[in-house]
C-alpha positions in Angstrom: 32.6 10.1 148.3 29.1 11.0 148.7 27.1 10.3 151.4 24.0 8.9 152.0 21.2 11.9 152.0 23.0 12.9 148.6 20.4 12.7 145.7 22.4 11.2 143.2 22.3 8.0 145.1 18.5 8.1 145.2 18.9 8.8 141.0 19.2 6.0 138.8 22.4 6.3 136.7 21.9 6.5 133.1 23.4 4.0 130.8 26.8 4.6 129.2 25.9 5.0 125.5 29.6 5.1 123.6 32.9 5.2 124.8 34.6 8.5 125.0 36.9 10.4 126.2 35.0 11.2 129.3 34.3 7.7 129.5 37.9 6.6 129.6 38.4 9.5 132.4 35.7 7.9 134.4 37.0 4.5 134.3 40.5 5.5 135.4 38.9 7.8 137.9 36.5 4.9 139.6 39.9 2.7 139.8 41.8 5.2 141.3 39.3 5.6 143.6 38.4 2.3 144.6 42.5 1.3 144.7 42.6 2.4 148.2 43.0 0.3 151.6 39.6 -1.1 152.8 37.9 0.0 149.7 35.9 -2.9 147.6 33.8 -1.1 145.3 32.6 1.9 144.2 29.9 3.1 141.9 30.0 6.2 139.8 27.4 8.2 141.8 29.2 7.6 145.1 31.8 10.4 143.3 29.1 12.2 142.2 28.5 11.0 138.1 25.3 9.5 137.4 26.8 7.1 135.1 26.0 3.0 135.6 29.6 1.9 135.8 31.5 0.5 139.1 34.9 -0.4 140.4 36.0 -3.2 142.0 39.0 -4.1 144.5 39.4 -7.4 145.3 42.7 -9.0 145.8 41.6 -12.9 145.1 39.9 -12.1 141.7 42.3 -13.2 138.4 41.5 -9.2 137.8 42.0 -7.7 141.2 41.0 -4.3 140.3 38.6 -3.4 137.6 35.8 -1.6 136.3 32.3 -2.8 134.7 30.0 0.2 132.8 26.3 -0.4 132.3 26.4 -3.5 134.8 23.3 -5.5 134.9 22.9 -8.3 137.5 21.7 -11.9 135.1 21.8 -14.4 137.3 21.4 -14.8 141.1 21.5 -18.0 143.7 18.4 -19.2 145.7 20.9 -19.6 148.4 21.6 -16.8 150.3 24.5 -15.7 152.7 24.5 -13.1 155.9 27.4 -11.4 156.8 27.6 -7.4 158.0 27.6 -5.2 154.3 29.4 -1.6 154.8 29.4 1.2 152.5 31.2 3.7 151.4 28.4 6.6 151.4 27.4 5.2 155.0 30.4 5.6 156.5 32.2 3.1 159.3 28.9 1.2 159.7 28.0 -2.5 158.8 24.5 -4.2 159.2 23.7 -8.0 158.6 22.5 -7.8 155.3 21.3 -11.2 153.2 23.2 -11.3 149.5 22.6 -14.2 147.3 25.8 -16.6 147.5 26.2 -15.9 143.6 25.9 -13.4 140.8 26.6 -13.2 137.8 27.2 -9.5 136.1 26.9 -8.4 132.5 28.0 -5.4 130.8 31.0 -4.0 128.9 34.4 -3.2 129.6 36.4 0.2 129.7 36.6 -0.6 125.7 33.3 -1.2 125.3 33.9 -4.8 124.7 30.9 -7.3 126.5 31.7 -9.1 129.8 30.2 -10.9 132.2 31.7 -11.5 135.8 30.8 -14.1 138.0 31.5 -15.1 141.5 30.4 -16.3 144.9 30.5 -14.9 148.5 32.3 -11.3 149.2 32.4 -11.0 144.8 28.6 -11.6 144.6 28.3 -9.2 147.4 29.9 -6.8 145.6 27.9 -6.9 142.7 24.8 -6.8 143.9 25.3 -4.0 145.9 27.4 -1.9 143.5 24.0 -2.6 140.8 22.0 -1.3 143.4 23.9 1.9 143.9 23.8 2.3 140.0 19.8 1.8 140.8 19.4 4.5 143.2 19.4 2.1 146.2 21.5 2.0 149.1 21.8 -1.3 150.9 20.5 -0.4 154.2 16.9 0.3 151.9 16.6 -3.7 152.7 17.7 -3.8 156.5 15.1 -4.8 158.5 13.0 -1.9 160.3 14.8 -1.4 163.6 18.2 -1.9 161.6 17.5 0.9 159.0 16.4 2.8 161.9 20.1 2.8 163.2 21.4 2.8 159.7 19.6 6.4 159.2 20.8 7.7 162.4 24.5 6.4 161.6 24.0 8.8 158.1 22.7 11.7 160.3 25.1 12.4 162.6 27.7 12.0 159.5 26.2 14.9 157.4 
């Protein structure tokens, strides 16, 4: 997992433009990854592919664990929820972070077939910070000042 000074987080992923072999790998590879304890998503430049897909695991979904390529966020609440958002790439930290209480997601499937994904609270969470991953964002970009200020000395000390 990279962490946060790495530059492909800061890079915006580029779309996935056919499904290949290399495609199918990445799927299977972003599941595996994200199929582990404490894990609830992961996007493709966290492991270091600058590729807009992500992974989700989240036991209370009809599809628990999945994957989502060229993910675009179409719909989003006017109300909003708090609640303490961790990451992967900022390692055993959480900050109150403001999500809208919905989202719904659009892209394609691991066949290349179109989706869309939908969901309130802890899913919509997910989504919208997986998409801003795949955007070159990290969710403590939004923290407020003195937050972020903890948030970058949290990624310091881990690199």
């Amino acid at each position: 997992i990279r962490i946060g000074g790495d530059p492909v987080l800061r890079t915006p992923c580029d779309p996935v433009r056919e499904i290949t072999d290399s495609t199918r790998r990445l799927v299977a590879d972003l599941v595996d990854t994200v199929d582990d304890e404490g894990r609830a998503g992961v996007a493709a430049n966290q492991i270091g592919v600058s590729v807009r897909a992500f992974s989700w695991n989240l036991p209370d979904l009809e599809q628990p664990l999945g994957c989502i390529l060229n993910p675009v966020i179409v719909e989003l609440s006017d109300e909003l929820q708090d609640g303490d958002e961790g990451c992967l790439s900022v390692p055993g930290e959480g900050f109150p972070t403001g999500r809208a209480d919905y989202a719904r997601c659009g892209g394609m499937d691991g066949a290349g077939q179109e989706i869309e994904r939908e969901g309130e609270g802890i899913i919509a969470r997910l989504r919208q910070h997986e998409v801003g991953h795949l955007d070159g964002a990290l969710y403590i970009d939004g923290l407020e000042r003195s937050v972020r200020k903890q948030a970058l000395r949290a990624i310091r000390e881990t690199l």
